[in-house]
C-alpha positions as CSV (number, residue, x, y, z in Angstrom):
1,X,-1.5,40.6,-65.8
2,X,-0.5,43.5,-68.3
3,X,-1.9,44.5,-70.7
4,X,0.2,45.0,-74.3
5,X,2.5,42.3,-73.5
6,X,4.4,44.7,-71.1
7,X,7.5,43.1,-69.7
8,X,6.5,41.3,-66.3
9,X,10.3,41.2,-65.5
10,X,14.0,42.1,-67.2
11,X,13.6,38.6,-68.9
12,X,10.4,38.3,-69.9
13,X,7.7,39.7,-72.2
14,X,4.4,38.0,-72.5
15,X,0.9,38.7,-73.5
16,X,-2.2,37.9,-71.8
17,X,-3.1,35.5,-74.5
18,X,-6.4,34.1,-74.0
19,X,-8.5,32.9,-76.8
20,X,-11.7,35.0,-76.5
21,X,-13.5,32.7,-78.5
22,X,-13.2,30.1,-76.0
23,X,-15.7,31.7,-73.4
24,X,-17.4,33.9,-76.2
25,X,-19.3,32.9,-79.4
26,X,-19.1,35.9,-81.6
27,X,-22.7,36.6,-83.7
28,X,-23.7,39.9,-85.3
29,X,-21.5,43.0,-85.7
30,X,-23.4,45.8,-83.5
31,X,-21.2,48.6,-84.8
32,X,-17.8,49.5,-86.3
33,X,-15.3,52.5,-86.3
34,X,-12.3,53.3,-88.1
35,X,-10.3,50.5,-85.6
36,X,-12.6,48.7,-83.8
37,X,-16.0,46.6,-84.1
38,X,-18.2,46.2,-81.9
39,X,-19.9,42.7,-82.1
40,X,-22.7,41.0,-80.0
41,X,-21.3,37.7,-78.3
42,X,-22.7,34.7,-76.6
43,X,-21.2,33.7,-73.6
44,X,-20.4,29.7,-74.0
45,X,-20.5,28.7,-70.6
46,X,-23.7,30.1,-70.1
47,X,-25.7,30.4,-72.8
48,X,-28.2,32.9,-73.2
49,X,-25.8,35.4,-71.9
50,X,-25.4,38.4,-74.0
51,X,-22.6,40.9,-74.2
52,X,-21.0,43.7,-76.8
53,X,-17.4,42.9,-77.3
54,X,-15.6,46.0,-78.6
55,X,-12.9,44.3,-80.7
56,X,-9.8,46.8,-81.4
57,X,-7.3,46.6,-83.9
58,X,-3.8,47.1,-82.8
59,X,-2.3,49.0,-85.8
60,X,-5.1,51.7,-84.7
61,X,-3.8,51.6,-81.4
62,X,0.0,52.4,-82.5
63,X,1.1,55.3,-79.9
64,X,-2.4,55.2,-78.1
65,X,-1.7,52.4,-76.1
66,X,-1.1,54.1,-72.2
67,X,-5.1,55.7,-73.1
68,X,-6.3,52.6,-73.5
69,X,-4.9,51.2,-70.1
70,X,-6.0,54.5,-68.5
71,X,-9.8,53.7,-70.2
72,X,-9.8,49.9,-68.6
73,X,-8.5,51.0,-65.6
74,X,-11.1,53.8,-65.5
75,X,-13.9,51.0,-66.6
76,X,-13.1,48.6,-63.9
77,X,-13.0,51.0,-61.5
78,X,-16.8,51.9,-62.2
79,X,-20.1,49.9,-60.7
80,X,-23.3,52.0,-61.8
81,X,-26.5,50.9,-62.9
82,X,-26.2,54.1,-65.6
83,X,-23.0,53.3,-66.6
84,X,-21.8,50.5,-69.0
85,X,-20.1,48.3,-67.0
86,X,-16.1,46.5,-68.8
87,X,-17.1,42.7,-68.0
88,X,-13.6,40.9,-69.1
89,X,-10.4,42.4,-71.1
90,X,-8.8,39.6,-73.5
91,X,-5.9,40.1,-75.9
92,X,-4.0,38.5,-79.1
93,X,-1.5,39.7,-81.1
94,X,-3.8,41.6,-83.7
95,X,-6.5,42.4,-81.4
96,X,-7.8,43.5,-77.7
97,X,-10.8,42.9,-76.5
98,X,-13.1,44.6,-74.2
99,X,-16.2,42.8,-73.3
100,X,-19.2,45.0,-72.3
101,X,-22.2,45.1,-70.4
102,X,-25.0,44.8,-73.3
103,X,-26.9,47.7,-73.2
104,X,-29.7,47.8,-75.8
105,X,-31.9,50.3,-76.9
106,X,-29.4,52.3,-79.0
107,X,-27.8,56.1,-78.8
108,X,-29.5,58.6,-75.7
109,X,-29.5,61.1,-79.1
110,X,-31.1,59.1,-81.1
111,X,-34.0,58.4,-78.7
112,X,-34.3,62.2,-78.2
113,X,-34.9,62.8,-81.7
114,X,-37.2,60.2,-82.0
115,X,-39.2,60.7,-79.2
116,X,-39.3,64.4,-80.8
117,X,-40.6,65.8,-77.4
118,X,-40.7,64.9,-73.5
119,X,-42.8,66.0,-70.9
120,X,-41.1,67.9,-67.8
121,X,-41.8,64.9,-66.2
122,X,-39.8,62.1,-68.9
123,X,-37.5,64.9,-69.0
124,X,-36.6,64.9,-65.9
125,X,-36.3,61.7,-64.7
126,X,-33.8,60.9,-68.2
127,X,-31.6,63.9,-67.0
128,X,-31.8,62.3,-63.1
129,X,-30.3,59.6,-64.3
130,X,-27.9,60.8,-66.8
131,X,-26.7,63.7,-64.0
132,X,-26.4,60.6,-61.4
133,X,-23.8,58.8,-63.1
134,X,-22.4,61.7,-64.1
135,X,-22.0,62.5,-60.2
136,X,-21.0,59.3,-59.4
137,X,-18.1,59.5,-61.9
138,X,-16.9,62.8,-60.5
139,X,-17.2,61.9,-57.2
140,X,-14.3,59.0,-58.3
141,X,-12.4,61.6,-59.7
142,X,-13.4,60.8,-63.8
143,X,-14.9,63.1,-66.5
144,X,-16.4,61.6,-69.1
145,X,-16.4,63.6,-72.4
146,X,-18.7,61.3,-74.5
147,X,-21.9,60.8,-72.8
148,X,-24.3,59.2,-74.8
């Protein structure tokens, strides 16, 4: 179904309009950003199930809307146990929704700066993995320009 309530045909303009808190239970806000929060969310029909739902404000979205759909298409397109993996994609009028793989643990900086220093060997195996996904996103023909 598309996404921004893209016309499906001449006649006809709808939004996939699903009520995310339906499936999800929202709890605590994880993060925010200038247009979107990031919230932790229970899933109802099996609880105990934890996921980050990035909830994005619309009016931020006003002329950004085709990056968006790239950056789902891009997410679902993507299975990689070093890679946050896009779960669901719910919308409303005011909001979309992308519901995420929870990863916890927080930033890869902040854990650097923490740790202060690494062996070769804790060095190494962080950079196999971050150089793995990496790989496995070019090989699909993506570049990510965020890694964290």
């Amino acid at each position: 179904m598309p996404l921004f309530g893209k016309k499906n045909s001449d006649n006809d303009k709808k939004l996939k309009e699903t009520d995310i808190r339906r499936k999800y239970e929202f709890k605590d806000t994880l993060g925010t950003g200038a247009f979107s929060e990031v919230v932790l969310a229970e899933n109802k029909s099996e609880r105990g199930k934890y996921n980050a739902v990035k909830c994005i404000n619309r009016r931020g979205l006003r002329g950004k809307e085709e990056a968006l759909e790239n950056e789902i298409s891009v997410l679902r397109r993507l299975n990689h146990p070093n890679i946050v993996r896009l779960v669901d994609v719910f919308e409303d009028k005011t909001h979309v929704y992308l519901v995420m793989e929870l990863v916890t643990g927080g930033e890869l900086f902040d854990r650097i700066v923490e740790k202060g220093s690494y062996t070769e060997k804790d060095a190494s195996l962080l950079i196999r993995q971050v150089l793995e996904a990496v790989d496995y996103m070019h090989d699909r023909g993506v570049v990510h320009r965020d890694l964290k």
